[in-house]
C-alpha positions in Angstrom: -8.2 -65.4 47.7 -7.9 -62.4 50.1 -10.1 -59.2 49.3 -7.1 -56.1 48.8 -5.0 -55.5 52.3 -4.4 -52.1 52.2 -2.2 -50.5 54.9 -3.2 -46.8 55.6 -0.1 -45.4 57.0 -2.2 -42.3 58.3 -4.2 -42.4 61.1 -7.3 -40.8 61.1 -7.1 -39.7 64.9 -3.7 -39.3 65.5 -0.3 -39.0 63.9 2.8 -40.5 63.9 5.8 -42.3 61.7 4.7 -45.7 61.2 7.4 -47.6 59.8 7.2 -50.5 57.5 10.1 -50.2 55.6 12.7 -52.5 57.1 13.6 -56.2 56.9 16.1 -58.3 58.3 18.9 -58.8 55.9 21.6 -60.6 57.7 20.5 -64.2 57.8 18.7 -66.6 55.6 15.1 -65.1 56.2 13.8 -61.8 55.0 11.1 -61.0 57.3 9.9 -57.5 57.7 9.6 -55.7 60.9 7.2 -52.7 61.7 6.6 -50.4 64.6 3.2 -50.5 65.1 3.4 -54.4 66.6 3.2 -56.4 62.7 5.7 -58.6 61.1 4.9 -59.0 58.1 3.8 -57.0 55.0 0.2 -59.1 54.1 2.1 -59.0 50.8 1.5 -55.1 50.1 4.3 -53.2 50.6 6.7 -52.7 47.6 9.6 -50.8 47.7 9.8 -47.8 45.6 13.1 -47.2 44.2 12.9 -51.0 42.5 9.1 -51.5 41.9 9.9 -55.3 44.1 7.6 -56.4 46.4 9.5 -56.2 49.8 9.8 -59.3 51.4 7.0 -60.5 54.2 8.9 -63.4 55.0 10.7 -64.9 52.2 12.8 -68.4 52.9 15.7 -69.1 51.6 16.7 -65.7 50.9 16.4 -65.5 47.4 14.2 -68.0 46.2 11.2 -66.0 46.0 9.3 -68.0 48.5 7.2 -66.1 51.4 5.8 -67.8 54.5 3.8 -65.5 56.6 1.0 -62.8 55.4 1.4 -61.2 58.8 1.9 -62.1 62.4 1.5 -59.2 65.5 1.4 -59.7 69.6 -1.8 -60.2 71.7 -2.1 -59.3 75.2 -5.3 -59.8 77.4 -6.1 -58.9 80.8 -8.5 -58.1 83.8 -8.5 -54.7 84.7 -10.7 -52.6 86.8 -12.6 -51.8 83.0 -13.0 -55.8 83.1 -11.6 -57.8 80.7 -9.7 -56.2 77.5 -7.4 -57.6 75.2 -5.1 -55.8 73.1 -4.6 -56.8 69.5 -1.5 -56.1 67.2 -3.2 -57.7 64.1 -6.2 -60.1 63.5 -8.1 -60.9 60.0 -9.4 -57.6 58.2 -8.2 -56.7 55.2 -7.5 -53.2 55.4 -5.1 -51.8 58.1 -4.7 -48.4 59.8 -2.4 -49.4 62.6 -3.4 -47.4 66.0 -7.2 -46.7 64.4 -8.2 -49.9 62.8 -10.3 -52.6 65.1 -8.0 -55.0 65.7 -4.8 -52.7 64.9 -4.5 -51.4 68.0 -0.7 -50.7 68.8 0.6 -47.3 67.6 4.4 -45.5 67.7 4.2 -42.0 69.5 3.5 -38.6 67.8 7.5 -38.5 67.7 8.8 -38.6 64.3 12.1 -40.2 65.5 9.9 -43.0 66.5 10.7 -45.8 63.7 12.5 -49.1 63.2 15.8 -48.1 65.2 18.8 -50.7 63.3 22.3 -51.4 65.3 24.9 -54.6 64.6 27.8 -56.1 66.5 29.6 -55.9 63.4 32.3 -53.5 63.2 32.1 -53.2 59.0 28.3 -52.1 59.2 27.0 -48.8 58.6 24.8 -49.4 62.0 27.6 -50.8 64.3 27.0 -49.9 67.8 28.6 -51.2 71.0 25.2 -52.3 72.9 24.0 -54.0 70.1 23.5 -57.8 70.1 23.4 -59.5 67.0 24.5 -58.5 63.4 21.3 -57.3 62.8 19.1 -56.0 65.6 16.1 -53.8 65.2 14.1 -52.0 67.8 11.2 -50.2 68.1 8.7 -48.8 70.6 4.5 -48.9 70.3 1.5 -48.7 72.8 -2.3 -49.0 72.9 -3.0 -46.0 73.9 -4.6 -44.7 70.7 -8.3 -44.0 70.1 -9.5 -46.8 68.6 -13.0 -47.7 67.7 -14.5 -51.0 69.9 -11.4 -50.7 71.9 -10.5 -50.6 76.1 -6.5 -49.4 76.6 -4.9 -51.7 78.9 -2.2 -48.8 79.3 0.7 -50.8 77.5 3.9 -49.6 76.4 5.8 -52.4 74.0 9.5 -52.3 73.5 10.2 -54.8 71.1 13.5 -56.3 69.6 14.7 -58.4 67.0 17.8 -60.2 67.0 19.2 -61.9 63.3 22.3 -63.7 62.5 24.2 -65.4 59.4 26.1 -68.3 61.0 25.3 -71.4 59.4 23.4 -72.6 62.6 21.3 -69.8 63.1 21.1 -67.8 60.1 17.3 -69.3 59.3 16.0 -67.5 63.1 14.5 -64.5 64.0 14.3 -64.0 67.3 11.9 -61.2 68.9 11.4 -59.8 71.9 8.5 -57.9 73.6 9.1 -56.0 76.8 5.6 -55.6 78.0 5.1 -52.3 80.2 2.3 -51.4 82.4 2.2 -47.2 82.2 -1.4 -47.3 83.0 -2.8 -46.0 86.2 -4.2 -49.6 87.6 -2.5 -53.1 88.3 -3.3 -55.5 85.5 -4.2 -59.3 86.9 -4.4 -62.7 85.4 -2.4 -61.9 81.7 -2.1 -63.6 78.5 0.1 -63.4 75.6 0.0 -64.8 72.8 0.8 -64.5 69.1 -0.9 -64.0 65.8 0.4 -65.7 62.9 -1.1 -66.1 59.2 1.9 -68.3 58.3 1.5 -69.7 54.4 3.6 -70.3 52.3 3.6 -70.0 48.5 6.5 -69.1 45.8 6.1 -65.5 43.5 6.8 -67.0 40.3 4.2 -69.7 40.9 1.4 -67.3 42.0 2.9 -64.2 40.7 3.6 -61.1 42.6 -0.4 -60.2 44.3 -0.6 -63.2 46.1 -4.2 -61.7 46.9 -6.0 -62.3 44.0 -4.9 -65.4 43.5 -6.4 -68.9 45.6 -2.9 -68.6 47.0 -4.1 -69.1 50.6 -6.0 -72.4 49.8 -3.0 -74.4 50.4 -1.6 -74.3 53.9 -1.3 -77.3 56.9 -1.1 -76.4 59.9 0.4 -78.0 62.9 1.9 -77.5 67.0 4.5 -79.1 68.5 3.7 -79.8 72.4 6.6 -80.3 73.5 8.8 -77.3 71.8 5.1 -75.2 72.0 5.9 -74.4 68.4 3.3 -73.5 65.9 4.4 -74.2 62.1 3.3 -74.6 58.7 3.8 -75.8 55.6 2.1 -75.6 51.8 -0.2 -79.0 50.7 2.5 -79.6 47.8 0.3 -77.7 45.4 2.7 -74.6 45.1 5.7 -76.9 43.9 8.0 -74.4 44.2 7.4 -73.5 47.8 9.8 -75.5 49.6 10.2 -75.3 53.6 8.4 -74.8 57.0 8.1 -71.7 59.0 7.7 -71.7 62.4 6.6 -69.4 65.6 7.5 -70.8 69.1 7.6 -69.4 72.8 11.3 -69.1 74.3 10.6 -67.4 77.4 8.8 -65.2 79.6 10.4 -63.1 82.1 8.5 -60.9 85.1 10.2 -58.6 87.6 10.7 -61.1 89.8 12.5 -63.3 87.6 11.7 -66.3 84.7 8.6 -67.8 84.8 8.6 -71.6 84.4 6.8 -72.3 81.0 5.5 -75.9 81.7 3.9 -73.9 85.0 1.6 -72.3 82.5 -1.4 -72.8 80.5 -1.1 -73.2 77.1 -2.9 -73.0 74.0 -2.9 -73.5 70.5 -6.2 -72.4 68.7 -6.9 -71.5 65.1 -10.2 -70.3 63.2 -11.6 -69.8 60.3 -10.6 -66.7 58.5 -12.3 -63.5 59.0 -14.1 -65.3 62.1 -12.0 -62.6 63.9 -11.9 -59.4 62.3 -12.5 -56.0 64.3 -15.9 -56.3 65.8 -15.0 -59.8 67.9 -15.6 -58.8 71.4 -12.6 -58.8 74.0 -14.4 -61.1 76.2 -14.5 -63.8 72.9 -10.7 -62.9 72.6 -9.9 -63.3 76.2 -11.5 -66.4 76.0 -9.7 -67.7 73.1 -5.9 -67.1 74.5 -7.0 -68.1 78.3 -8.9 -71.1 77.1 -6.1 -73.8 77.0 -7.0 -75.7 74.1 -5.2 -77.9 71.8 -7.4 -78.0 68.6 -6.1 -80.8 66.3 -3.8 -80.2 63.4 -5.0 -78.6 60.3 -3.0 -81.8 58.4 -4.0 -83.9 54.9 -5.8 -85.7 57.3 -8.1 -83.0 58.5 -8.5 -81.4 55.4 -10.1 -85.0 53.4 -12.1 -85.6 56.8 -13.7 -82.1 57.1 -12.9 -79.6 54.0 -10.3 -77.0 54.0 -11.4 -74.1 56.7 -8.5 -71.7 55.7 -6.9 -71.8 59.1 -5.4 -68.8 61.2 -4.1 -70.1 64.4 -2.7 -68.6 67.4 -0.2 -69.9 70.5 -0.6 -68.3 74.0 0.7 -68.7 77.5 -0.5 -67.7 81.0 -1.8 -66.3 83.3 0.5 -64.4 85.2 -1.1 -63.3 87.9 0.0 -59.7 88.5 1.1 -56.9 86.3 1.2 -54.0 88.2 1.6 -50.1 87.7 5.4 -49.7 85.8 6.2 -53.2 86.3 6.8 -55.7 82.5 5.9 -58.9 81.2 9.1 -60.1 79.1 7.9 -62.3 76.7 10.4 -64.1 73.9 9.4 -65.9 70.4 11.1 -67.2 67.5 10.6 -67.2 64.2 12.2 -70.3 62.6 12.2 -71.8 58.8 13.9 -75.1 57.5 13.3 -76.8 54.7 12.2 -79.9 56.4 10.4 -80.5 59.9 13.3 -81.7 61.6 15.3 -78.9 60.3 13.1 -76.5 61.8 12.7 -78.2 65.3 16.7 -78.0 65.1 17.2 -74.4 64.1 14.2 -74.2 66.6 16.5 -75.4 69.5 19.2 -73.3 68.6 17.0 -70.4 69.2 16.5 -71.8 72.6 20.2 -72.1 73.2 20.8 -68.9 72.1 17.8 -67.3 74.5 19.3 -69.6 77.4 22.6 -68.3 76.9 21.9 -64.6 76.9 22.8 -64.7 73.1 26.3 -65.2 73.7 26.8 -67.6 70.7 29.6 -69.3 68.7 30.6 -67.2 66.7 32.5 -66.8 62.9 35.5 -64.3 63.1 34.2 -61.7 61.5 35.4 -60.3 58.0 38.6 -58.3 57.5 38.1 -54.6 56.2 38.6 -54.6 52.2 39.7 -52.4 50.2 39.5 -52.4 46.6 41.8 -50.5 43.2 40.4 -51.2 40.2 42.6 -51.2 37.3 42.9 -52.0 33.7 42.1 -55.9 33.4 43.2 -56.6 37.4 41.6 -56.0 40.7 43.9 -55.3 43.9 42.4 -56.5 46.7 43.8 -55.2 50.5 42.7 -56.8 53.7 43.4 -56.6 57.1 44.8 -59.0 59.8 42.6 -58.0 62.8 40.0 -61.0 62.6 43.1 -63.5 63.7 43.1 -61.7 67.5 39.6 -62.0 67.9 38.3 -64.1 70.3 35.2 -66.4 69.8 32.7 -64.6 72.4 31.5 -68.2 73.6 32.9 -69.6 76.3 36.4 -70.8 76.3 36.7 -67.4 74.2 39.7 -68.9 72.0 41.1 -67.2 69.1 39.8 -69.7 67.0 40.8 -68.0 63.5 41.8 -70.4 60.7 41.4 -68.7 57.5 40.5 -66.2 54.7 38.5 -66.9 51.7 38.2 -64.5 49.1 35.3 -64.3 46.4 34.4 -63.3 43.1 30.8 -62.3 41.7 29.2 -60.9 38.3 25.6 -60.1 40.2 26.5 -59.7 44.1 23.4 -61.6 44.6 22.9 -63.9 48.4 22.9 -66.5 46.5 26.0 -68.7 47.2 25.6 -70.2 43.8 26.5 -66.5 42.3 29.7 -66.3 44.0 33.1 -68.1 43.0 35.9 -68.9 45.2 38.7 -67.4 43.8 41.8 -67.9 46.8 41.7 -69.9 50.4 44.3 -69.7 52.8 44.9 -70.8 56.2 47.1 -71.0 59.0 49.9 -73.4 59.3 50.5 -75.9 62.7 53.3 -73.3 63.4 51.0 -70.2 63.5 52.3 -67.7 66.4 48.7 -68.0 67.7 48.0 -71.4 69.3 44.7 -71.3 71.1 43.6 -74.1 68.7 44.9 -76.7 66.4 45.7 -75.0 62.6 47.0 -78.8 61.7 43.4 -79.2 59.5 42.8 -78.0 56.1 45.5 -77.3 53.7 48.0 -75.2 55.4 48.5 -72.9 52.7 49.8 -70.3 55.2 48.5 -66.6 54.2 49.0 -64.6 51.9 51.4 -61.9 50.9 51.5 -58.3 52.6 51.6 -55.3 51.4 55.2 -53.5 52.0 54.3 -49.4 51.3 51.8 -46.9 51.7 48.6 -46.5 54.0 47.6 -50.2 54.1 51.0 -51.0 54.5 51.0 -54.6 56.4 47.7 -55.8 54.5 47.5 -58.8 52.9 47.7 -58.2 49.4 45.6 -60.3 46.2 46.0 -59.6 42.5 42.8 -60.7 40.5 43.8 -60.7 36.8 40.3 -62.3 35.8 38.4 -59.7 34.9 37.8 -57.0 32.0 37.6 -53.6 31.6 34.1 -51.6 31.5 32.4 -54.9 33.2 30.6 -54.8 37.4 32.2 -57.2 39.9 32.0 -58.0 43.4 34.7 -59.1 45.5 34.0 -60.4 49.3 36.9 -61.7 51.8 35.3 -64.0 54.5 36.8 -65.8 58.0 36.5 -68.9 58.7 37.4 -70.8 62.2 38.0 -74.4 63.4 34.8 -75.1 64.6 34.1 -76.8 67.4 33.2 -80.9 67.1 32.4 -80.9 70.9 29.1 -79.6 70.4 28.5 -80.5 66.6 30.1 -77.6 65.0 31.7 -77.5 61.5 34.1 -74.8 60.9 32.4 -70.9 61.0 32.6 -68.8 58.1 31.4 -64.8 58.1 29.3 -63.6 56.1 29.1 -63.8 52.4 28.2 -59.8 51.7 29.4 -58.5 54.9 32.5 -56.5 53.2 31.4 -56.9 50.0 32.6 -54.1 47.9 31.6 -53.4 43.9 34.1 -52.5 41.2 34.4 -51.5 37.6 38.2 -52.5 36.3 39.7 -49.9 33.6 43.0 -47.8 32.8 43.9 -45.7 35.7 44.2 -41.6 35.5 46.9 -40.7 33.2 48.1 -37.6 31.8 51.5 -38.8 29.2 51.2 -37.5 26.5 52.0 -40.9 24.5 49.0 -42.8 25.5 46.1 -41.7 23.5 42.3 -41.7 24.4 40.4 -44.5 23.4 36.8 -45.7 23.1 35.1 -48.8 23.4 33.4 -50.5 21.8 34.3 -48.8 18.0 32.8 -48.9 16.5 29.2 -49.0 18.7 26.8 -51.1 16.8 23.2 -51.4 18.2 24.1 -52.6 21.3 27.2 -54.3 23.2 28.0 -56.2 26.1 29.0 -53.2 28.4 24.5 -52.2 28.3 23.0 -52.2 31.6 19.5 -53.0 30.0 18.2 -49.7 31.4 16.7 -47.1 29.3 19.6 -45.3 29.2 21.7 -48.0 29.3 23.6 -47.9 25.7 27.2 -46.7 26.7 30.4 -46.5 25.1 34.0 -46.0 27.3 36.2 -43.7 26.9 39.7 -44.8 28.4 43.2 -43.4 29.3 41.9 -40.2 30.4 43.6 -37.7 32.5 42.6 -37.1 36.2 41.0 -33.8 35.4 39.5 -33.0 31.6 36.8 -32.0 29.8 35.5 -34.4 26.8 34.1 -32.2 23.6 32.1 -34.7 20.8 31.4 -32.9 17.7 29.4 -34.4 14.7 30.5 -34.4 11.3 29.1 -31.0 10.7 31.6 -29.8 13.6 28.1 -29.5 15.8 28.9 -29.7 19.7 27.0 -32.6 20.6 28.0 -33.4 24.1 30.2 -32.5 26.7 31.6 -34.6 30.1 33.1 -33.1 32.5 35.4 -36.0 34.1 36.7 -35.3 37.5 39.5 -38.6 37.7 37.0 -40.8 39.7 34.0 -43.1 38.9 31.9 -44.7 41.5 33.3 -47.9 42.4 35.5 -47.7 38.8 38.8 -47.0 37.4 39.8 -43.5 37.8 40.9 -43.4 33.9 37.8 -43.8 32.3 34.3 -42.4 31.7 30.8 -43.7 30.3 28.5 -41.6 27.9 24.9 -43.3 27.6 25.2 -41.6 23.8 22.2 -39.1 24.9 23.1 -35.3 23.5 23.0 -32.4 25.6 19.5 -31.4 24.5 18.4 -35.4 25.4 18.4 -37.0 22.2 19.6 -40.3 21.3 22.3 -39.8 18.8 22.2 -40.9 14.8 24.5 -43.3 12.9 27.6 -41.6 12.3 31.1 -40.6 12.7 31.7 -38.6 15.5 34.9 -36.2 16.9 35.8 -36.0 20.5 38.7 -33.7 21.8 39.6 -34.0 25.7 41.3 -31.4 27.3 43.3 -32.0 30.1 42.6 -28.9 32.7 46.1 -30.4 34.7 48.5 -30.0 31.5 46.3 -28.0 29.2 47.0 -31.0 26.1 44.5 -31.6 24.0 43.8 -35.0 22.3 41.8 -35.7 20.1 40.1 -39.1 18.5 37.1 -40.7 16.9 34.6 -43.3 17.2 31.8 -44.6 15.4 27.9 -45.7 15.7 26.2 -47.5 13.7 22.2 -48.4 14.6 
């Protein structure tokens, strides 16, 4: 059990934007990133538009399983002060980042100064051309603060996050920490090294406040020599907490170039919780991530020899001998999961392969753009051709494109399971583009092309599936050939990365022979079109005209409600409009009979109908 972590966002000597708030999205691990040198939430940050925890590290996406309370960077040094180390998180329960002993990395005064988001990927919101994966978050911090029991060793952090969804990748987080001297005296014999509570337990075992519960009584602990990889798994207890997570060393860089890891000394230490909260001295911390110590395993093994110690361990590397004035320290980790240990020493050395190779990584052609028209009982879906030119950006850089696959959903949830395949196509051995062979899968060829109007020359897919008033989600992905020289299946894009949500109904229409309808009529109690909300009882008016106003009178000719309907509902058909049977003067309306009359502002016709509810 954990006393309360609570995160004062507000400095008591200084002020500045410290930023919580985001998590990676794009791959198979939500893990939050901060800018005041945490990942991690210690399971106390929930987001306030849902009332949902926000993810700390949750693996598999969507499985309500975390892995980490919180993880943050250590750096120790001699300086002409002596020896100080600088802490990004260590084991007291309440947090003010920048003020707090032990939480000793702080943004600047700057408001600007948060989690900065860019992608690679043209569809997103954040697409920038310097940006290296498909979800990369930046942010800048230093130690400069006041903070109580503490020595600044003059550091300026600029760290980075790198996330992708291909299949081979999409369970790493990769972060870097550029490591700048902007003090006024040369540092000398530095360590780094990381932090990390990792445990693991599921929400709907423990519930949501993993704190009060003995949630934390359940972890193993282990490091890897040879990948210098520090990971953990839960004691089987939490049955529903399934997987490892992992934090390993990728690289460290200097000015002068990459330091040979096996060159340094390496440790992998772990205590007993709270044995290092605030008041610890720097020396004691300098002499924990300099010391070079392998403590054993915190395994079954351990814990029936000697008790459980509720371990917090730490991984470090050094020293380098020099860090002079304006001069970094580069130093790379990854954060890995997979559900077994030899899945995560694999996704582990793909992390390495994509450090080695500057991220430059096989790569899924990405998804088409998509556009949707909803309309009474069918979908149109429109999708461009331009993912078939791209080339893969991994060396031979072929256009290795082999097919669409377009997808269906009721929830637009990650999980695959939520999704149905609805069409697959793919290229033909004849294709006009023969970088690679198209002889494999089912040479469908692809699909029809629009022949008029603005996305004239876009394929073009008819979903009749569906029914009016109800939410779906549609999603076109690539796919490629692969690559069985280097173990490869075939690539496919990611599952939400063009997803776009739809309401089918009748389209906009103003002929005088179609008349306005409701549904359902009569309205009893409830229906299937409710959203479960609070004002989530609707009924449907349909075949409206583009631009009317909808009058509902009582039975005693009292105005009860008016709509003003303007052709257009987010993400729904342009004929139709929702009342969530709430009066003007916010009352639920009574049983009855009720009159509507629309108005058509285009035509000035008036039609009229009537519908019934009955509670």
């Amino acid at each position: 059990m954990r006393k309360l972590l609570i995160i004062f966002l507000f400095p008591l000597v200084v002020f500045a934007k410290t930023d919580n708030s985001k998590y990676t999205i794009a791959g198979n691990v939500h893990l939050t990133v901060t800018n005041f040198g945490m990942l991690g939430t210690g399971f106390r940050v929930w987001n306030p538009e849902t009332g949902e925890p926000q993810p700390s590290c949750e693996y598999p996406v969507g499985t309500r399983t975390e892995h980490l309370y919180r993880a943050g960077l250590w750096v120790g040094a001699v300086s002409p002060q002596g020896i100080n180390v600088t802490t990004g998180v260590n084991d007291a329960t309440s947090v003010t980042p920048g003020s707090s002993e032990g939480f000793e990395f702080y943004p600047t005064r700057s408001s600007d100064d948060v989690v900065i988001e860019k992608s690679n990927l043209m569809t997103s919101q954040y697409y920038s051309l310097d940006a290296v994966s498909e979800q990369d978050f930046y942010a800048v911090y230093y130690d400069t603060s006041y903070v109580v029991n503490h020595t600044s060793l003059g550091l300026c952090i600029k760290q980075t996050s790198y996330v992708w969804s291909y299949s081979y990748i999409d369970d790493v987080v990769i972060v870097t920490y550029s490591i700048k001297n902007i003090g006024d005296a040369d540092l000398e014999d530095i360590y780094v090294g990381i932090y990390a509570e990792m445990v693991s337990g599921n929400r709907d075992f423990w519930g949501d406040d993993f704190n009060s519960t003995p949630f934390f009584g359940h972890k193993r602990i282990f490091y890897n020599d040879t990948l210098y990889l520090m990971y953990e798994r839960n004691d089987g207890f939490d049955y529903l907490a399934k997987g490892f997570v992992g934090i390993g060393f990728l690289g460290i860089e200097t000015n002068a170039g990459q330091i040979e890891l096996d060159s340094l000394k390496k440790t992998f230490y772990w205590w007993k919780w709270r044995e290092m909260e605030g008041d610890v001295s720097d020396l004691r911390r300098y002499e924990i991530i300099s010391s070079g110590i392998r403590k054993p395993d915190m395994d079954d093994v351990y814990y029936y020899e000697n008790g459980y110690p509720d371990p917090i361990p730490l991984i470090s590397m050094g020293a380098i001998p020099y860090l002079n004035m304006q001069d970094s320290i580069t130093l790379t980790i990854a954060l890995c999961c997979g559900i077994t240990d030899n899945e995560l020493f694999q996704n582990f050395g793909w992390a390495r392969k994509a450090y080695e190779s500057d991220y430059v990584l096989p790569a899924p052609p990405p998804s088409p753009r998509l556009v949707i028209i909803p309309d009474s009982r069918k979908v149109t879906l429109l999708f461009d051709d331009s993912p078939e030119f791209v080339r893969d950006p991994s060396p031979p850089n072929l256009r290795d494109f082999e097919g669409y696959r377009i997808y269906r959903s009721e929830t637009g949830l990650a999980d695959p399971d939520e999704w149905i395949l609805l069409y697959q196509f793919d290229k033909t051995p004849d294709d006009s583009i023969q970088d690679v062979d198209h002889s494999q899968g089912f040479n469908t060829g692809m699909p029809e092309k629009e022949t008029e109007g603005e996305h004239e020359g876009w394929y073009k897919i008819i979903d009749q599936g569906v029914r009016n008033g109800f939410r779906y989600y549609y999603t076109v992905t690539s796919y490629d050939v692969g690559n069985p020289e280097i173990g490869l299946p075939p690539l496919e894009s990611a599952l939400r990365q063009n997803m776009v949500e739809v309401i089918p109904g009748t389209p906009p229409t103003s002929e005088p022979d179609k008349a306005v309808g409701v549904y359902p009529n009569p309205y009893r109690m409830s229906s299937m079109w409710d959203t479960g909300s609070p004002r989530g009882r609707v009924i449907r008016f349909f075949n409206l005209p583009e631009n009317t106003t909808i009058y509902i009178y009582n039975l005693a000719g009292d105005l009860v409600k008016t709509l003003e309907h303007k052709g257009v509902l987010e993400e729904g058909a342009g004929g139709e409009a929702v009342w969530d049977l709430i009066t003007d003067r916010e009352q639920a309306v009574a049983t009855g009979l009720y009159i509507f009359c629309v108005k058509d502002h285009n035509t000035g016709r008036i039609k009229k109908g009537k519908f019934l509810v009955i509670k």
